[in-house]
VMD Tcl script that draws the C-alpha trace (Angstrom):
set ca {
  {174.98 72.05 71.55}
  {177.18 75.31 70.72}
  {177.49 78.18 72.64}
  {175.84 81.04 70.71}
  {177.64 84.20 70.44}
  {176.56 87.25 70.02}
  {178.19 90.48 69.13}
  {177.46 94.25 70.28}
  {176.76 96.32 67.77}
  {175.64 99.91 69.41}
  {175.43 100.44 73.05}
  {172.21 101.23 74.62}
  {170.73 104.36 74.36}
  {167.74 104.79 76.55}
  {166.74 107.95 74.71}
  {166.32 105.90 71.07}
  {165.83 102.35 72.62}
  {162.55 103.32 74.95}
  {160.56 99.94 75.99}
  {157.99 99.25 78.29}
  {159.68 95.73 77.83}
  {162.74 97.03 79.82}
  {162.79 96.77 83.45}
  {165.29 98.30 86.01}
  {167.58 95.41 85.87}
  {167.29 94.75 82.21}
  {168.14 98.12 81.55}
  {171.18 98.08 83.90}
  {172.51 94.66 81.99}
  {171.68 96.60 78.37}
  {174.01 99.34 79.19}
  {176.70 96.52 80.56}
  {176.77 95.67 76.67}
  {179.83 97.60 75.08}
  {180.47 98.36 71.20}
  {182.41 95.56 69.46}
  {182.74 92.82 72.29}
  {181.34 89.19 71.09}
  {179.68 87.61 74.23}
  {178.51 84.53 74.99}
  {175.04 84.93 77.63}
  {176.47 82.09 80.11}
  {179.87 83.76 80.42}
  {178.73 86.91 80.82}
  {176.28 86.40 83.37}
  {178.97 85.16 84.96}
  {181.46 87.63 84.84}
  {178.72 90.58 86.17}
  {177.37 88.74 88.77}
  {177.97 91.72 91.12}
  {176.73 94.35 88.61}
  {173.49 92.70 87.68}
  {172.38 91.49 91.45}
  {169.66 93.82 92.95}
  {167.08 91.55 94.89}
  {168.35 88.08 94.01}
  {171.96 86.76 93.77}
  {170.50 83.48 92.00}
  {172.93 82.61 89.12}
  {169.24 81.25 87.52}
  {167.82 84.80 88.10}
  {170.77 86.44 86.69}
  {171.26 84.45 83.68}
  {167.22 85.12 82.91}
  {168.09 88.52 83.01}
  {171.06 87.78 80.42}
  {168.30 86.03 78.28}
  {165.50 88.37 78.61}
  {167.86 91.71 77.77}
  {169.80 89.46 74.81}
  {166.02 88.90 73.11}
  {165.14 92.76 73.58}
  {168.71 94.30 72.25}
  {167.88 91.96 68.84}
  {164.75 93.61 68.88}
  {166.25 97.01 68.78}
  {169.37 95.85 67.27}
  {172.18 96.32 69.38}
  {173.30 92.98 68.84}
  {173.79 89.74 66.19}
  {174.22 86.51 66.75}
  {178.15 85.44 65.54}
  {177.64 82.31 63.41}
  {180.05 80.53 64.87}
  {179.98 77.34 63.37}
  {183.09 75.69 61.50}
  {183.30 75.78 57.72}
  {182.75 72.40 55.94}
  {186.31 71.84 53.58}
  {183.47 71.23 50.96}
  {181.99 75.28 51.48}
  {185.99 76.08 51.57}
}
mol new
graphics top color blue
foreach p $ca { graphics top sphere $p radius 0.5 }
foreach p [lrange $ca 0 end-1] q [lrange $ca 1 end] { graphics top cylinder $p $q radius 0.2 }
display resetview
């Protein structure tokens, strides 16, 4: 299976993106997401593993929190998913 991608489209605003979805933590990961980078959720869990640990250091708990905030910044829409897939020579 392919890695999605996803690309930021507006950073987090807690003033215009107000949730009762959004917990500490989520909230904390939303405002890790900066303008114009395409992520991928594994890799970036990954690479703030020291930002995004309050209670638990679990890679499991961390990447949930990767998930969760991904789902609620297409909600507001901060982000898009990057189709990603190759072009068939046919669609070329």
């Amino acid at each position: 299976m392919p890695t999605k991608h996803f690309q930021i489209l507006v950073e987090f605003d807690p003033t215009k993106h107000d949730s009762d979805k959004i917990t500490p933590r989520i909230e904390k990961c939303l405002k890790l997401f900066k303008k114009g980078e395409i992520i991928s959720p594994k890799k970036f869990a990954e690479a703030n593993i020291p930002s995004l640990t309050l209670n638990s250091s679990k890679l499991s708990s961390i990447r949930d929190t990767v998930d969760r905030s991904i789902q609620i910044a297409k909600e507001f829409g901060i982000i898009s998913l990057v189709d990603d897939r190759p072009i068939s020579y046919a669609d070329f």
